[in-house]
N, C-alpha and C positions, 0 to 999 in steps of 0.2 A: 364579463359582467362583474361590476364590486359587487363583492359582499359586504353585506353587515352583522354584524356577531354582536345577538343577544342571546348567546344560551348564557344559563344562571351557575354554569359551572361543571366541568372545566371553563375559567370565563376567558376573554379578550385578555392579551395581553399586546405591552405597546410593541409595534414593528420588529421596531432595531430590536430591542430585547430580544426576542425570539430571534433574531438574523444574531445578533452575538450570543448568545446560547449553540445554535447551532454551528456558529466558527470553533465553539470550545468542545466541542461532541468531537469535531475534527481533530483541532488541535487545543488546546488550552494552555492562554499564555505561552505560544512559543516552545512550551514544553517536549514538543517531537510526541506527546501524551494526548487520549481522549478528557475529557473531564469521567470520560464514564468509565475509566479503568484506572485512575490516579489512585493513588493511599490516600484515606481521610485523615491520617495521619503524617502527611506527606507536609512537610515543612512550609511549602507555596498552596496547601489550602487554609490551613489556617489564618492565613489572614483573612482569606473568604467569609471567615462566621466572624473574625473579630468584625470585619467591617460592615456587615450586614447587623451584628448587633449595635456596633456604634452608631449605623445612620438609624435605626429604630429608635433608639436612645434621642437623639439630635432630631428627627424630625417628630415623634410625639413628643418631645421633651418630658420624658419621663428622667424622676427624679432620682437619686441616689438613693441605693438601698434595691435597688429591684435589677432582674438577672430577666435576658431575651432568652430563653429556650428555643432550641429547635428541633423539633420531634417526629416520632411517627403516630401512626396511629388513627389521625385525623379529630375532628370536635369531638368524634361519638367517643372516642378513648378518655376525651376531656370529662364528660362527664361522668366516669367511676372515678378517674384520680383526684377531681377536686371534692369531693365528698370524702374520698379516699383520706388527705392530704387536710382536709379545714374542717371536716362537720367533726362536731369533738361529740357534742348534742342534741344542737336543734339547727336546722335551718331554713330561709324563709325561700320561696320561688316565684317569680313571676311569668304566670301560664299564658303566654301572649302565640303560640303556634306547636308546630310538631314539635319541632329541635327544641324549645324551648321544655317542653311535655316529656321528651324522653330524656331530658337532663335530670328533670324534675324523679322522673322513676327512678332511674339510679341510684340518686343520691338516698331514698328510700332504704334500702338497704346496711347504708352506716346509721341511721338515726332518725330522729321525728321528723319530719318536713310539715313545713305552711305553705300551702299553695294561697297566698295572700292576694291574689286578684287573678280572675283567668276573661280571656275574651273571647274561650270558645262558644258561648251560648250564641254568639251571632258569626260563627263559622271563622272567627278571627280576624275580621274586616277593620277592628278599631284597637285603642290600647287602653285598658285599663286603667283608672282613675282614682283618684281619693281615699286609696287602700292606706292601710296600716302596718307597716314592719315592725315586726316582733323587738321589741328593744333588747331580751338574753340571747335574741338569733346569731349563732359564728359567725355568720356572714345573708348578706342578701344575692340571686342569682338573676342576673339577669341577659336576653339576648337583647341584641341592640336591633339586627334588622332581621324581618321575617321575612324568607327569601319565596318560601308557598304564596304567601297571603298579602305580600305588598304593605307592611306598618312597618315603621323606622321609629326609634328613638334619638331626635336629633338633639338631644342635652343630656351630660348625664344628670339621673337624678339625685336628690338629698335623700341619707339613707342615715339613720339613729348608728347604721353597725356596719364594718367592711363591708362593701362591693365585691362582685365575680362577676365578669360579662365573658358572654360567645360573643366576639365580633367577627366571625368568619365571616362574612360578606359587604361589612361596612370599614374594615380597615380602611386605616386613613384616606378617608375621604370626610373627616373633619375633624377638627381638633377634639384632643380628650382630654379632662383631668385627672390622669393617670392617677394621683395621688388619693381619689377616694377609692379605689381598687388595691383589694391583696391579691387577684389573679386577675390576667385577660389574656384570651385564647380563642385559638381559630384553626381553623382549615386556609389553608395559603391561597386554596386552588379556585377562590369566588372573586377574590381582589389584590392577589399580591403575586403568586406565582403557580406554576405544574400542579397537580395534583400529588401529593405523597411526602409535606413536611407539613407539620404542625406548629404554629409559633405559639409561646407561652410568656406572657409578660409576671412575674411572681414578686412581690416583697420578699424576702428574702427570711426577716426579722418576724412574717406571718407562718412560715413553717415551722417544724416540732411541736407543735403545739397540742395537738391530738394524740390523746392516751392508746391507740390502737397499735400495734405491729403494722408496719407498710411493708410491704413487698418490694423487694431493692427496685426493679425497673417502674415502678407504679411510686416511688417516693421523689417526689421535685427536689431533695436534696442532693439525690444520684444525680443528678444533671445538672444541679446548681455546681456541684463538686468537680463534676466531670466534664463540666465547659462545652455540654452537649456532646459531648466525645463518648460516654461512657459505653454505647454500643456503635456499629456504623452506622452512621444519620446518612440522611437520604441528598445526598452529595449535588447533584444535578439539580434540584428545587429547589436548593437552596443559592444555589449560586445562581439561577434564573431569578430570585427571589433577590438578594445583591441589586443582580443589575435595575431591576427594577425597582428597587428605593434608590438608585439612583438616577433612574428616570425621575421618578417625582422628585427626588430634591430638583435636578436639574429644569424644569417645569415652572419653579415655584413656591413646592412642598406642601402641606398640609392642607393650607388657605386656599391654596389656588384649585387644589382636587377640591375641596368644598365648594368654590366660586364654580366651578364647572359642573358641579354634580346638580347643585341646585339649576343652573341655565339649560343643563338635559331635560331634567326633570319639569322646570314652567313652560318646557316647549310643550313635551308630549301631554301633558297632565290638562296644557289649555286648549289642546286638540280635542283630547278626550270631554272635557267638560262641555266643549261645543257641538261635538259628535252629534250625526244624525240615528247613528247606528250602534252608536258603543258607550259607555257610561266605566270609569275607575271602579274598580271594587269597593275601595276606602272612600268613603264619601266623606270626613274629615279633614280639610286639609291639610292639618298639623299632623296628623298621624299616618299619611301618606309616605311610603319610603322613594329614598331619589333612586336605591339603585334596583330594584324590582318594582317594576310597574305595570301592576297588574290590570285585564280589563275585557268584560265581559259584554254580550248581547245585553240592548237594553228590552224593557221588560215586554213590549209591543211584537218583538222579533223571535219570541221564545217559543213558540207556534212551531217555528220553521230552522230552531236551535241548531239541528247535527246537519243540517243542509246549508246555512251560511257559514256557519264553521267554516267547515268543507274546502267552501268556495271561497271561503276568505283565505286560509291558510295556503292554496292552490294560489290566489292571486299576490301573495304577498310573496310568495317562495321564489315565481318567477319573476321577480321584481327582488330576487337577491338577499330577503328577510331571513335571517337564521336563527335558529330556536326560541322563536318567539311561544308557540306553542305552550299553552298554561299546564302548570303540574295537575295530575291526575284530580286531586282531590280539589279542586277549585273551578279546572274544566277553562273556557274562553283561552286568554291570551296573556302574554309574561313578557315583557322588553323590560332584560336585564342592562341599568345603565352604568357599569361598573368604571373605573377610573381611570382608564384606556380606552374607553368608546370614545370616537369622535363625535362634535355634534353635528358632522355632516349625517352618519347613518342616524339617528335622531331624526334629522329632518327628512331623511329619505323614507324612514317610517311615517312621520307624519303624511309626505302625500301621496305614499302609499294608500290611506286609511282617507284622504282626499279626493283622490279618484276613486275607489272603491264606492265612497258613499254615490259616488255621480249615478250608481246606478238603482240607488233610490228618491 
């Protein structure tokens, strides 16, 4: 039976990737060597990160002046270091989910924080609007997709002062203007690779700026210096992570993962809207995310809530549906559409969720 892979992470990745990942587990490049017992100093991995930072570089076309990191740690490490690393004084947040909320606490601890718009009063279902950024704010934070809650920010916005975004889950899957950004970071493991490297996009010319002591592993200058070398980085993700910016170049690259993320996303989203039985959680279409798509019992069915569950989750599974299952705090159902899903399982969820209804 195919399956279809919608967990929200560890997510999908494409085929071959995973089929060459695992020839390099065996051997790597011919080298008689695993990739998982090579030196990360070994002369033939270096070029590994150069080129995994160059295709980052060439396919966000981010500009001169700014350094690809690659880390450990994961987001949650991101938010002490970039508080760490930029809040000098004051900085501004936008409370749009969890990850977005526990960035926000962090950062609390170096200095003042503005929570300058939150959308938790309606469970996080929409995205904040018409707020104000603090014009002395160091920088402004933002997450781009809520991976709980189903909102996407698919532009960036205009900001009086530096940009930060978490884009763990929406990496390229559309074009950015890197250029209003002095940081962008993420977890690999929702749209680019393995779980267990962190990528960090940084100006370069925005560090030292903060009067505090940094902590040498906690300072982006150690790694700006250290060409991500300065302890052993997580060798195997990253070079899974490689291959797969060179899947999407090979693809298309930025544009085409955008062309596809949106043609996922108007399949299932026009199912849902026609649904006899289910209704999107985001009832805004602009603030709907393409790659977590969220969706619950609609309100007529909530009677008989933990018993269609149930039967639904039971009827989707056998029919090959994987981790569709909604995160805890939201409850219903989650189809992760990340940048390697085909839109065959898309549509195989759709009439999954077609015959389902037949039987009301």
């Amino acid at each position: 039976m195919k399956m279809h892979n919608f967990n929200a992470g560890p997510s999908i990745l494409p085929r071959e990737v995973i089929e060459d990942t695992a020839k390099a587990v065996l051997d790597f490049e011919g080298k008689g060597l695993s990739i998982l017992e090579i030196s990360h100093r070994a002369k033939y991995f270096q070029p590994v990160v150069d080129e995994a930072e160059a295709l980052f570089k060439e396919l966000l076309n981010i500009p001169d002046g700014y350094k690809v990191l690659f880390l450990g740690g994961g987001a949650s490490l991101e938010f002490c270091m970039v508080p760490y690393n930029f809040l000098n004084k004051k900085a501004a947040y936008l409370n749009t989910g969890v990850w977005a909320k526990k960035a926000q606490k962090e950062a609390k601890a170096f200095g003042e924080v503005v929570e300058v718009a939150s959308s938790a009063d309606k469970v996080y279902n929409y995205l904040p609007k018409g707020y104000t950024i603090p014009a002395d704010a160091d920088y402004f934070h933002i997450t781009t997709n809520n991976t709980i809650y189903g909102t996407e920010l698919h532009e960036d916005p205009t900001s009086p002062v530096p940009m930060i975004a978490d884009m763990s889950s929406d990496i390229f899957s559309r074009p950015i203007d890197v250029s209003k950004y002095i940081c962008i970071y993420g977890g690999a493991q929702k749209n680019l690779a393995p779980a267990g490297v962190t990528f960090v996009i940084v100006k370069e010319d925005a560090l030292g700026k903060v009067e505090r002591a940094i902590p040498t592993m906690l300072d982006y200058r150690t790694h700006v210096e250290g060409g991500s070398m300065f302890n052993t980085p997580p060798v195997l993700p990253i070079y899974t992570a490689l291959l797969n910016l060179r899947w999407i170049k090979k693809q298309g690259g930025v544009k085409e993962m955008q062309r596809r993320a949106e043609e996922r996303a108007n399949l299932l989203y026009n199912k849902l809207d026609n649904s006899k039985i289910f209704r999107p959680t985001v009832a805004d279409k602009a603030d709907r995310s393409y790659m977590n798509i969220c969706f619950v019992l609609k309100d007529e069915y909530l009677d008989r809530k933990e018993e269609l569950e149930k039967e639904f989750m039971a009827f989707a599974t056998e029919r090959g549906m994987v981790g569709i299952k909604g995160h805890r705090s939201v409850g219903g159902f989650r189809a992760s559409c990340y940048n390697a899903l085909p839109l065959e399982s898309v549509q195989a969820l759709v009439d999954c969720i077609t015959e389902f209804e037949k039987k009301f």
